[in-house]
Backbone atoms as SQL, in Angstrom:
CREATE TABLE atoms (id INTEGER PRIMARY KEY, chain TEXT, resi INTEGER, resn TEXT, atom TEXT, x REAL, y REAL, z REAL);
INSERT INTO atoms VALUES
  (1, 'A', 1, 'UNK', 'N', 75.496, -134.186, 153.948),
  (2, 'A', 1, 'UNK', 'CA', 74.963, -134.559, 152.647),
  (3, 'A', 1, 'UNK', 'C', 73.449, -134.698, 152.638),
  (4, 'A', 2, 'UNK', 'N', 72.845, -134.639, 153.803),
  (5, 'A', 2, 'UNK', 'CA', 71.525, -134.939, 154.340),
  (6, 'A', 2, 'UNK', 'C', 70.789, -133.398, 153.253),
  (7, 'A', 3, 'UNK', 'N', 71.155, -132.546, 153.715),
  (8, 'A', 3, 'UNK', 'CA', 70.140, -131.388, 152.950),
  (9, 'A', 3, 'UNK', 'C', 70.348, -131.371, 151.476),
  (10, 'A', 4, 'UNK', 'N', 71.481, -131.981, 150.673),
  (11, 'A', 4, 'UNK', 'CA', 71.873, -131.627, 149.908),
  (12, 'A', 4, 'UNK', 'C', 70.908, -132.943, 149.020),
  (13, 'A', 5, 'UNK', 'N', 70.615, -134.005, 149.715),
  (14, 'A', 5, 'UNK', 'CA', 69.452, -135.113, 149.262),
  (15, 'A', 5, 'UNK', 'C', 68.339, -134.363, 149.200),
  (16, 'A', 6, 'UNK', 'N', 67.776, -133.724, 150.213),
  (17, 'A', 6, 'UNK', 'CA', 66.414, -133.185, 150.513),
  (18, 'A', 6, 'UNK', 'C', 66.138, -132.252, 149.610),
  (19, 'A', 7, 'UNK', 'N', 67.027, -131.453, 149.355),
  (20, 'A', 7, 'UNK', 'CA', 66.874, -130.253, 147.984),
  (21, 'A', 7, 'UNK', 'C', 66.874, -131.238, 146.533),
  (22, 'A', 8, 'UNK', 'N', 67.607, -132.007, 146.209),
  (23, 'A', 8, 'UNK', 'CA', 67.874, -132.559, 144.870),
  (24, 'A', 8, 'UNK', 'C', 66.274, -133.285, 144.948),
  (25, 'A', 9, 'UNK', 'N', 65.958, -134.157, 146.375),
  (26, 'A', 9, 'UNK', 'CA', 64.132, -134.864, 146.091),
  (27, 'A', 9, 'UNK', 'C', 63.120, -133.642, 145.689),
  (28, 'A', 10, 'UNK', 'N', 63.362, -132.520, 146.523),
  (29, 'A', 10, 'UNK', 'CA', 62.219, -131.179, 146.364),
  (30, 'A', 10, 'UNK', 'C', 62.438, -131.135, 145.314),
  (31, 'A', 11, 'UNK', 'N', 62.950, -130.996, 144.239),
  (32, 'A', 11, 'UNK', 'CA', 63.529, -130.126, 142.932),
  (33, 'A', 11, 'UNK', 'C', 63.427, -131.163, 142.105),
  (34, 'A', 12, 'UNK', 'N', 63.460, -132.601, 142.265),
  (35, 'A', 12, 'UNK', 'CA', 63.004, -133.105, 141.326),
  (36, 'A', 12, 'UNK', 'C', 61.348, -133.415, 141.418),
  (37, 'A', 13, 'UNK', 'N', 60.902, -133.495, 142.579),
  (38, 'A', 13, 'UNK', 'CA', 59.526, -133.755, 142.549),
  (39, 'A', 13, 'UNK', 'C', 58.535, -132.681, 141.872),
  (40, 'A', 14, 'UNK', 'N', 59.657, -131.457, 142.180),
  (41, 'A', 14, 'UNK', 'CA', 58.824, -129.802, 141.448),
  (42, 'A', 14, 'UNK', 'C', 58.978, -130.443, 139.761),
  (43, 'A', 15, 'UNK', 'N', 60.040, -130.619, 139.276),
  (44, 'A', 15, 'UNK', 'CA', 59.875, -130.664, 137.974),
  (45, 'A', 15, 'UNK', 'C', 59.506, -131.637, 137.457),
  (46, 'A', 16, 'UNK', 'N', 58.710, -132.720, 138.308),
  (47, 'A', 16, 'UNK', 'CA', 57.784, -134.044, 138.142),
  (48, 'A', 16, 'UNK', 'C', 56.331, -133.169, 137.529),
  (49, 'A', 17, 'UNK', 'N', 56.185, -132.646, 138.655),
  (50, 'A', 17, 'UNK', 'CA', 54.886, -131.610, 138.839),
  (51, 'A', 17, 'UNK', 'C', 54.975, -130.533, 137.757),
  (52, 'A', 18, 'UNK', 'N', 55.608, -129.899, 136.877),
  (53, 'A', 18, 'UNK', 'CA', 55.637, -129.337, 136.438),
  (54, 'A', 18, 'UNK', 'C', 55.514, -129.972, 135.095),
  (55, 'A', 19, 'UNK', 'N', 55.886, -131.156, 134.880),
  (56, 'A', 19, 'UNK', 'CA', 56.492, -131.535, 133.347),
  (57, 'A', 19, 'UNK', 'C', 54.751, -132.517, 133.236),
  (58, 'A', 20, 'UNK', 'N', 54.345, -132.623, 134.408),
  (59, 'A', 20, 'UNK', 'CA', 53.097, -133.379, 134.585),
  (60, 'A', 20, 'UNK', 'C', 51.702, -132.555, 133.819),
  (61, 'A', 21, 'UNK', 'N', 52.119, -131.077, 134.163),
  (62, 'A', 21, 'UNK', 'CA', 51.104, -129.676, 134.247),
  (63, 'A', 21, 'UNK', 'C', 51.307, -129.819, 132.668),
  (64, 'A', 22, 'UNK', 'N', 52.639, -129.879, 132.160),
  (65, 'A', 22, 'UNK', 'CA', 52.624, -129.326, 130.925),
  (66, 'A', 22, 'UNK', 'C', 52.762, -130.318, 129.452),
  (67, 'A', 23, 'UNK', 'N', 52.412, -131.533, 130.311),
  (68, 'A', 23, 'UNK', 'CA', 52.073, -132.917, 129.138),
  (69, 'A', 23, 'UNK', 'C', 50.572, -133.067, 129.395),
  (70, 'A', 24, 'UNK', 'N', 49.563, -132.682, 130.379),
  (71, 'A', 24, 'UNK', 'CA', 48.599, -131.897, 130.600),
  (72, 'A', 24, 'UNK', 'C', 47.605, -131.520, 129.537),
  (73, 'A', 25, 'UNK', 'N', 48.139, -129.827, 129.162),
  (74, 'A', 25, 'UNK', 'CA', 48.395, -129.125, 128.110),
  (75, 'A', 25, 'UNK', 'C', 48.862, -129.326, 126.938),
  (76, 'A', 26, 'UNK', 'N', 49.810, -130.222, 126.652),
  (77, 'A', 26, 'UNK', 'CA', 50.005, -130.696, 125.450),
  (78, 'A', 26, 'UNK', 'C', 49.378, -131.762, 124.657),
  (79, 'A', 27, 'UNK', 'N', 48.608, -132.515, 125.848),
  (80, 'A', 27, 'UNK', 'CA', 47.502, -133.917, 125.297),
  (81, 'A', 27, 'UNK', 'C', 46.244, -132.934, 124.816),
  (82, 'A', 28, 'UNK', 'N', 45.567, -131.880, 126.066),
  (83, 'A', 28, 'UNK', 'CA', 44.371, -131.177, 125.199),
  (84, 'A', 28, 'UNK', 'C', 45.151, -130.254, 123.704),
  (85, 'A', 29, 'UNK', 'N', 46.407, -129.942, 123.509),
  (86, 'A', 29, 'UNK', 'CA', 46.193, -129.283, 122.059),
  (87, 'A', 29, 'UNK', 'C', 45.793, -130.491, 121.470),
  (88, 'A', 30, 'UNK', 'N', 46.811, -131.444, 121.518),
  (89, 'A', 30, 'UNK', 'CA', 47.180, -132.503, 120.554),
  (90, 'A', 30, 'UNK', 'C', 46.009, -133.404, 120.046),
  (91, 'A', 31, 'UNK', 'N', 44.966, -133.119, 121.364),
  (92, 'A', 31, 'UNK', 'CA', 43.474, -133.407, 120.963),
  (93, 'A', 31, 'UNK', 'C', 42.882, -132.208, 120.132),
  (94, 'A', 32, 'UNK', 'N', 43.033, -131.478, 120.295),
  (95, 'A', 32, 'UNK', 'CA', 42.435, -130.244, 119.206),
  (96, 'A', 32, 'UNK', 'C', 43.077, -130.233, 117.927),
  (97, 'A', 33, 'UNK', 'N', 44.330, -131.219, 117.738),
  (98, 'A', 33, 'UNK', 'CA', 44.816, -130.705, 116.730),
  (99, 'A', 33, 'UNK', 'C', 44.234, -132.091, 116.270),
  (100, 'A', 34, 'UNK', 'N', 44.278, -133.250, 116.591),
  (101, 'A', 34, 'UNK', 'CA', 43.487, -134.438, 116.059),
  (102, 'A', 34, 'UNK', 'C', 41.869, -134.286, 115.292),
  (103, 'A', 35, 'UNK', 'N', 41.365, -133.389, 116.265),
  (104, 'A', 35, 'UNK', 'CA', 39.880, -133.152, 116.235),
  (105, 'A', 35, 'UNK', 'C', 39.910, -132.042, 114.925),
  (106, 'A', 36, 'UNK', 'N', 40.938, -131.050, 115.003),
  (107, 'A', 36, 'UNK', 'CA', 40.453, -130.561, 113.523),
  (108, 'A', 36, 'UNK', 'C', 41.037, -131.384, 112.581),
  (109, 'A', 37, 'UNK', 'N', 41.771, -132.328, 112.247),
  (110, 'A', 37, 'UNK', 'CA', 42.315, -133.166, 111.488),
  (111, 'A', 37, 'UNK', 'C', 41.872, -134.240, 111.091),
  (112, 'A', 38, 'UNK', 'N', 40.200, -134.540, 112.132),
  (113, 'A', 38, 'UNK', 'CA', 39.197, -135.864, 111.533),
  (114, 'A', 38, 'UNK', 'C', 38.235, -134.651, 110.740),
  (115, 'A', 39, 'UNK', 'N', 38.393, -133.510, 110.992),
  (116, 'A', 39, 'UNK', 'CA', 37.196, -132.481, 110.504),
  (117, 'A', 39, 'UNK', 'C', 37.524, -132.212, 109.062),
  (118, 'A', 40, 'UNK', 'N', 39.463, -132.319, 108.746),
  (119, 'A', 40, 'UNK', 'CA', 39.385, -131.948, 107.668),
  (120, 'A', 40, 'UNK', 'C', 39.223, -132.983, 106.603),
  (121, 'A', 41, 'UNK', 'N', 39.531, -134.006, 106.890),
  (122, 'A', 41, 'UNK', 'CA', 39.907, -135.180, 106.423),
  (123, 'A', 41, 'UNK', 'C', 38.148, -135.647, 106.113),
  (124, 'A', 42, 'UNK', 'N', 37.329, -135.501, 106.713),
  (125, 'A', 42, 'UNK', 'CA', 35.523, -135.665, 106.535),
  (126, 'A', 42, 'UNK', 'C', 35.624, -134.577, 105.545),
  (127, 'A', 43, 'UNK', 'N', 35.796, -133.455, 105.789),
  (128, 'A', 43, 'UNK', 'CA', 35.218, -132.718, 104.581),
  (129, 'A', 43, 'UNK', 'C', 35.963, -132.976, 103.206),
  (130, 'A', 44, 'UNK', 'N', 37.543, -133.798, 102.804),
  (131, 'A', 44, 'UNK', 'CA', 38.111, -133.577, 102.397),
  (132, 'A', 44, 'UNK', 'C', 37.203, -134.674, 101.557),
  (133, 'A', 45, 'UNK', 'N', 36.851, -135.935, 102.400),
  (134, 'A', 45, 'UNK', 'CA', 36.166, -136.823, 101.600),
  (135, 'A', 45, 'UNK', 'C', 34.830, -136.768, 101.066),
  (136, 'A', 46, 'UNK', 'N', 34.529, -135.469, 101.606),
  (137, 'A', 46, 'UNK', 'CA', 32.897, -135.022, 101.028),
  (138, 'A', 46, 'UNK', 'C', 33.369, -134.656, 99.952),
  (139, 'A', 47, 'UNK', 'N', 34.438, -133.401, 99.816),
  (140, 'A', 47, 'UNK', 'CA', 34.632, -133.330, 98.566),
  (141, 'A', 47, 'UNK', 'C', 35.338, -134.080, 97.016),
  (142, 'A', 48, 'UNK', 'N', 36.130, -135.010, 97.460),
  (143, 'A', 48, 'UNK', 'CA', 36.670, -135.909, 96.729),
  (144, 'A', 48, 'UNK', 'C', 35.160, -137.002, 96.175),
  (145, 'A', 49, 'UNK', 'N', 34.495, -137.319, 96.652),
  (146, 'A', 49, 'UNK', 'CA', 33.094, -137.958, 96.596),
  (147, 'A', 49, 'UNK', 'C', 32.367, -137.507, 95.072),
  (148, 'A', 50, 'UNK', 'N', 31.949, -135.466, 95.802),
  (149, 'A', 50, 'UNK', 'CA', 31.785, -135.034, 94.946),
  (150, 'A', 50, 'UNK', 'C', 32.143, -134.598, 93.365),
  (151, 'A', 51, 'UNK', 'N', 33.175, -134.600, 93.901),
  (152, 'A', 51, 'UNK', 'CA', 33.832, -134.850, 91.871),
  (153, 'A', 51, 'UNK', 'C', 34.312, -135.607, 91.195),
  (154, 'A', 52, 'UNK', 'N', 34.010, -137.071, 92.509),
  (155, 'A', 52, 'UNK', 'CA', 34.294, -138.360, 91.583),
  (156, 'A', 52, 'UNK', 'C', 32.724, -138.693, 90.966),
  (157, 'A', 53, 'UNK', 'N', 31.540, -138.290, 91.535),
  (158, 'A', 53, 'UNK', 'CA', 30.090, -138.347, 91.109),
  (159, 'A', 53, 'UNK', 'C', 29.531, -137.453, 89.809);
């Protein structure tokens, strides 16, 4: 049962490492998607400004 531990630790530590790589990648979109979403939300209030003036 000894190898059959050693494969199930390898294989979960790979998909530690993997799920690590790809929450990673999903924090920089999720920052890009924040960052255009304070961009639109500024311009949205430039323009709401403007045609309440």
């Amino acid at each position: 049962g000894k190898d059959i531990a050693d494969k199930f630790a390898a294989s979960s530590s790979n998909l530690t490492a993997t799920y690590e790589a790809m929450s990673g990648e999903v924090k920089q979109e999720h920052g890009a998607i924040s960052q255009s979403q304070k961009q639109f939300n500024q311009q949205l209030e430039a323009t709401s400004k403007e045609t309440t003036s």
